[in-house]
C-alpha positions in Angstrom: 126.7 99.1 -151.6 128.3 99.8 -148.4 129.7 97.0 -146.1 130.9 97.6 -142.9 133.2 95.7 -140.1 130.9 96.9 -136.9 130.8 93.3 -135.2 134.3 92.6 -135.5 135.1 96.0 -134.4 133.0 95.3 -131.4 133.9 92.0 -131.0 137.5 93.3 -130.6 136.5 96.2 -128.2 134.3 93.3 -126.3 131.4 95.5 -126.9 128.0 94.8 -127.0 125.2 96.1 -129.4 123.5 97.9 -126.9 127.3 99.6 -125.5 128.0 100.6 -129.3 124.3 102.1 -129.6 124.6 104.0 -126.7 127.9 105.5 -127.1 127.1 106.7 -130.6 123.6 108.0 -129.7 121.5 105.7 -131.5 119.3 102.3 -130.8 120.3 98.4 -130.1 118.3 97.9 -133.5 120.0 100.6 -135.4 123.1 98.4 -135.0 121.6 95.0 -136.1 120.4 96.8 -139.5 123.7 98.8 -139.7 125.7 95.0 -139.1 122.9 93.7 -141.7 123.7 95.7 -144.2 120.5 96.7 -144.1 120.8 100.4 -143.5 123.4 103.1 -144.5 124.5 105.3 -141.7 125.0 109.2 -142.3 128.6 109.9 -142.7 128.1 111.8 -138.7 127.4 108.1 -137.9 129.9 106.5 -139.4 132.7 108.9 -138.2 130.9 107.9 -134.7 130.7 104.5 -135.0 134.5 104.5 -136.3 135.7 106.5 -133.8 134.2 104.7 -130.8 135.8 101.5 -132.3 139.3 103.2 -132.3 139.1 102.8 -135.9 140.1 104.6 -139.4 137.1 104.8 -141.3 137.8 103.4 -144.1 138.6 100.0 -141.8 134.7 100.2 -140.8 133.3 100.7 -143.6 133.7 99.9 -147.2 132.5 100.7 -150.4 131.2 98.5 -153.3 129.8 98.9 -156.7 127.0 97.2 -157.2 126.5 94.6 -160.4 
């Protein structure tokens, strides 16, 4: 499973949905699923999404085995 930190990094930037979707080329609901969990962004995304945060990766997004 992979569980990301999107609203906090946008909380920090004092982004909104729609400023993070439209900097990384995507929709506003793209981001609510993404912030969900309830979709797993290509790793082109995920670079994005972690770059326009003015993050590592790997502080984004995490990976967990599932049980």
């Amino acid at each position: 499973m992979l569980e990301n930190k999107i609203q906090v990094g946008r909380a920090e930037k004092k982004m909104t949905q729609q400023q993070l979707a439209d900097a990384v080329g995507v929709s506003r609901q793209t981001i609510v699923a993404l912030e969900k969990n309830k979709y797993n962004p290509s790793l082109i995304l995920a670079f994005k999404i972690s770059e326009t945060l003015g993050k590592e990766i790997t502080c984004v997004f995490e990976y967990k085995e599932e049980k």
